[in-house]
Residue frames relative to the residue before (quaternion, step in Angstrom):
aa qw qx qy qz dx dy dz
X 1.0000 0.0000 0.0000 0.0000 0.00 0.00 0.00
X 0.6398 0.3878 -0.4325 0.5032 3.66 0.98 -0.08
X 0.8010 0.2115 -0.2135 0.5177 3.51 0.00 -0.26
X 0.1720 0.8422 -0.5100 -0.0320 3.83 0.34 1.13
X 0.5696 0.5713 -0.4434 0.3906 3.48 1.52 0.56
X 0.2451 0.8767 -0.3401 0.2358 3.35 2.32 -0.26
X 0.6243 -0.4212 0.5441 0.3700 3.22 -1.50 -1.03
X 0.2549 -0.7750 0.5423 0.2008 3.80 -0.36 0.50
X 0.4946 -0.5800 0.5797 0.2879 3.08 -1.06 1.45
X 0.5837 -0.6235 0.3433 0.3908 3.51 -1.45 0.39
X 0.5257 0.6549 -0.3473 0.4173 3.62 1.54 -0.76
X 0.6087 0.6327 -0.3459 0.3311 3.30 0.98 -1.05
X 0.7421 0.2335 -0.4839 0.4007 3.79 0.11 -1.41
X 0.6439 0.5061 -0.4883 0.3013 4.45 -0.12 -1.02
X 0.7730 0.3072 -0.3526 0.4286 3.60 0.71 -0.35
X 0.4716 0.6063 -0.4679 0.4370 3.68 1.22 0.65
X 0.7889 0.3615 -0.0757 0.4912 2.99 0.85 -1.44
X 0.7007 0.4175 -0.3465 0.4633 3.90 1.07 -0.77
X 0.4329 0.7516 -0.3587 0.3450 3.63 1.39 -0.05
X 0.5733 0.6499 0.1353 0.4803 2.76 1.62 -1.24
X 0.6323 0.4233 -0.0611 0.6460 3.17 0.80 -1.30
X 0.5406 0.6683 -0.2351 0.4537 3.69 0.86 -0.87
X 0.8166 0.3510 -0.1166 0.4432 3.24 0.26 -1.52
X 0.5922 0.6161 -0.2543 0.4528 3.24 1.54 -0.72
X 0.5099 0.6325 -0.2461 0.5286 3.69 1.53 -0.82
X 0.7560 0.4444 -0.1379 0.4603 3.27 0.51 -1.49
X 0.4739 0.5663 -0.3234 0.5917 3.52 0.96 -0.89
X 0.7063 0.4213 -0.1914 0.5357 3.70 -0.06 -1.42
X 0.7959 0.2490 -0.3092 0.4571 4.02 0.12 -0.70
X 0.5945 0.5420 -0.3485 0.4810 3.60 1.06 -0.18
X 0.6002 0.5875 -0.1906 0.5082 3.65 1.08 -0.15
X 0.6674 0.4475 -0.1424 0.5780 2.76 1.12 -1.23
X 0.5247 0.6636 -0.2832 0.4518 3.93 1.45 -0.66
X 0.8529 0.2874 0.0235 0.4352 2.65 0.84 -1.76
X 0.6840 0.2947 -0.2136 0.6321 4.16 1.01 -0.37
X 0.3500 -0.7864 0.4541 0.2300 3.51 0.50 -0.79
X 0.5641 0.4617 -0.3746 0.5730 3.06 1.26 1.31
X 0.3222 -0.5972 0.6526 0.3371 4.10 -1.18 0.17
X 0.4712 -0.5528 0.6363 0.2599 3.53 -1.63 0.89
X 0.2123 -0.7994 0.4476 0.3401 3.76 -0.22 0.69
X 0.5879 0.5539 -0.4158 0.4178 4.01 1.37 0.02
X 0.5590 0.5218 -0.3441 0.5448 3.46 1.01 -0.09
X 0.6264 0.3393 -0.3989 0.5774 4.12 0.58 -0.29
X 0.6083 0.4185 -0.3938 0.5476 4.06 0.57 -0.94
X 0.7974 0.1426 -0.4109 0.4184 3.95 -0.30 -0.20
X 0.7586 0.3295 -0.5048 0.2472 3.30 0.37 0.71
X 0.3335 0.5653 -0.5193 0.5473 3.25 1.55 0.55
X 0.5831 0.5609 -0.3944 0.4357 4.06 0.53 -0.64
X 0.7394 0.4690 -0.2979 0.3801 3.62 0.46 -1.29
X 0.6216 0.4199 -0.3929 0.5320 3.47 1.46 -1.09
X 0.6450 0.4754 -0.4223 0.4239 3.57 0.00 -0.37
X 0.7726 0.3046 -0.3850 0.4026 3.38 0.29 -0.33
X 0.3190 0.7554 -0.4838 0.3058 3.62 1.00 0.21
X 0.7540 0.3779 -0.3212 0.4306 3.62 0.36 -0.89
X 0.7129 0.4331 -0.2795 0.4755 3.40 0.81 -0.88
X 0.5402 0.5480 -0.4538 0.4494 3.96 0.75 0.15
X 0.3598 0.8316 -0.4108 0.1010 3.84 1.05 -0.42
X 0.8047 0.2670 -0.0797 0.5242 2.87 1.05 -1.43
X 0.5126 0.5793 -0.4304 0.4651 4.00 1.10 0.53
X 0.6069 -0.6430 0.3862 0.2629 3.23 -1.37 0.99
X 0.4412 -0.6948 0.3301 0.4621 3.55 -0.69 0.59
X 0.5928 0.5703 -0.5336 0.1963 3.60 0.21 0.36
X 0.3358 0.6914 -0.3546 0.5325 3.22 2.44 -0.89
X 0.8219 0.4171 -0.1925 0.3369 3.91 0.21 -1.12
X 0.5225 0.5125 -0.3365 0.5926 3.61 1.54 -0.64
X 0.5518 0.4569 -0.4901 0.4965 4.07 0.88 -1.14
X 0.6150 0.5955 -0.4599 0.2360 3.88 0.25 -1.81
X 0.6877 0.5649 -0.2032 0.4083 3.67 0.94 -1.84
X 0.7574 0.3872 -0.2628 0.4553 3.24 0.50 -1.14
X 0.4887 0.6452 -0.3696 0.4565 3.89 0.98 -0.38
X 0.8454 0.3067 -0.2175 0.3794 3.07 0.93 -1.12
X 0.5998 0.5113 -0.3714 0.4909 3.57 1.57 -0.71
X 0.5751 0.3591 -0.5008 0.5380 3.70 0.82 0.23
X 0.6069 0.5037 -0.4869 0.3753 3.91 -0.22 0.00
X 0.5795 0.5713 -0.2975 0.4993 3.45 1.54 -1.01
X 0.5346 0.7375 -0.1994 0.3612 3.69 1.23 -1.44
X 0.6381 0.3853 -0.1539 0.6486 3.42 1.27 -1.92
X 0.7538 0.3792 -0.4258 0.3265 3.03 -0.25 -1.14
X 0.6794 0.4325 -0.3626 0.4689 4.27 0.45 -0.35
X 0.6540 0.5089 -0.3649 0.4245 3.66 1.18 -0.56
X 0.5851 0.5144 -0.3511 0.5195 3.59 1.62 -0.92
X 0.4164 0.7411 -0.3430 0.3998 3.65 1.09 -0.29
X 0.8260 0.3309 -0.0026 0.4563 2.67 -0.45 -2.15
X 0.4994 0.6030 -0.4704 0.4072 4.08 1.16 -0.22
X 0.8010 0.4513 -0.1669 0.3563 3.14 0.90 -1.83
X 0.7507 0.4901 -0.0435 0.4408 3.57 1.24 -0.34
X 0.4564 -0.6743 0.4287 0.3916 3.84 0.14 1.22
X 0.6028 -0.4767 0.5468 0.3322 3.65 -1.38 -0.29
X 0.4364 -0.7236 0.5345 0.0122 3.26 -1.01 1.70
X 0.2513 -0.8111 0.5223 0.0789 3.33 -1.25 1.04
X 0.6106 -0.6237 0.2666 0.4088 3.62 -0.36 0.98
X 0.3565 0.7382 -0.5681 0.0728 3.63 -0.44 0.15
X 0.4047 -0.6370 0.6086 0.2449 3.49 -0.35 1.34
X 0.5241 -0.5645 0.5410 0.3376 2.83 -2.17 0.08
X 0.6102 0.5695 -0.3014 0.4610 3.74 -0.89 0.05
């Protein structure tokens, strides 16, 4: 955090970006828990974040924190353009 135009330790970009990617899983298995379906923008940005791991190596971690957040807002629209086009869902697990 002091030098975020620095070099990125190597630990630094998978827990920026798989942190992230994380929450996006969970989101996606909690949904699935709870409606019985997977949000299909929430599996694409977190297939996106892992993919972009390797290629972020050599970019500064603020370049990577922008990369994450670029993408968890695309995820954001894409469920708000959703949730416009579609009435309000009732819980019904699967099973």
């Amino acid at each position: 955090m002091a030098h975020p135009l620095g070099h990125p330790e190597p630990a630094w970009i998978p827990v920026i970006l798989g942190g992230r990617a994380l929450i996006l899983a969970g989101r996606a298995i909690f949904e699935y828990g709870v409606f019985g379906r997977v949000s299909l923008p929430r599996v694409i940005g977190a297939l996106a974040l892992v993919a972009l791991t390797p290629a972020m190596a050599p970019a500064p971690p603020l370049a990577v924190a922008t990369a994450a957040a670029l993408i968890l807002a695309g995820v954001a629209v894409a469920d708000a353009a959703r949730t416009r086009k579609l009435p309000s869902e009732r819980p019904s697990p699967p099973g």
